[in-house]
N, C-alpha and C positions, 0 to 999 in steps of 0.2 A: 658859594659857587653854583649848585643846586638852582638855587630860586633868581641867580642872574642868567642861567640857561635858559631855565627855562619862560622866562619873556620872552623870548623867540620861537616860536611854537614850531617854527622849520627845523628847529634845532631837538624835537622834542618826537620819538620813533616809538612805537607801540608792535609789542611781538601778537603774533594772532592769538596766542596764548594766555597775553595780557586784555586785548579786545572780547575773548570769547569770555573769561571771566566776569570783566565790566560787564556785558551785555546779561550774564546771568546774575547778579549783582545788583543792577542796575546802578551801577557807579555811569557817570559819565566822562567824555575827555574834559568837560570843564571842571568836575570834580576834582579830577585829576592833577589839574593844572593848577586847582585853589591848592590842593596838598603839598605838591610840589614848592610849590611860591611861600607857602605859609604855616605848613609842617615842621614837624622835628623829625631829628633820627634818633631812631630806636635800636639801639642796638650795636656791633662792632659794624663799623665798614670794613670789606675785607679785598684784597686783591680780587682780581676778575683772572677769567680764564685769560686772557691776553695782555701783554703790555699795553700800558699807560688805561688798562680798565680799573674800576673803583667799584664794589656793590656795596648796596645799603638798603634800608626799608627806612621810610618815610611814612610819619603817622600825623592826623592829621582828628584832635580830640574835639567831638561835637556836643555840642549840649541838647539832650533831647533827642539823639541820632544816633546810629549806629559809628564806629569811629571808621575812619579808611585807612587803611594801611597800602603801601605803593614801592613794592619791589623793583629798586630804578642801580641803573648801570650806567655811569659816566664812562663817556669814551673821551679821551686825551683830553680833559678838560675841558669840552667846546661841544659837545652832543650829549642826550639821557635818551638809554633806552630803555622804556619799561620794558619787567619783564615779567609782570604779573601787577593786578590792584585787586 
């Protein structure tokens, strides 16, 4: 579900929290979007704070790299919000 949202890149919302991270990181949003698309999850997914939300972490293992990890929150099936990379 994950990596069919996220093709839609309108469909794909970054908290400032997640951006100020990246930016010290130097993660990009295409980075972001290869992990999404092409990562695994690590870990439980657990209920979100509101109905029909979903969280999970998303990793995304490099050779030669640092790995990314991509704290993402499905909203009713049809939106991800990061909430942190």
């Amino acid at each position: 579900m994950i990596r069919l949202i996220s093709q839609d890149t309108r469909k794909v919302n970054f908290s400032e929290h997640a951006l100020d991270r990246m930016e010290e990181r130097g993660i990009s949003t295409i980075d972001v979007l290869r992990v999404l698309r092409a990562g695994s999850i690590v870990g439980d997914i657990t209920p979100g704070r509101r109905s029909g939300e979903w969280k999970c972490k998303i990793v995304e293992h490099r050779k030669k790299a640092r790995d990314i990890g991509v704290a993402t929150i499905v909203v009713y099936e049809s939106r991800l919000f990061i909430k942190t990379a």
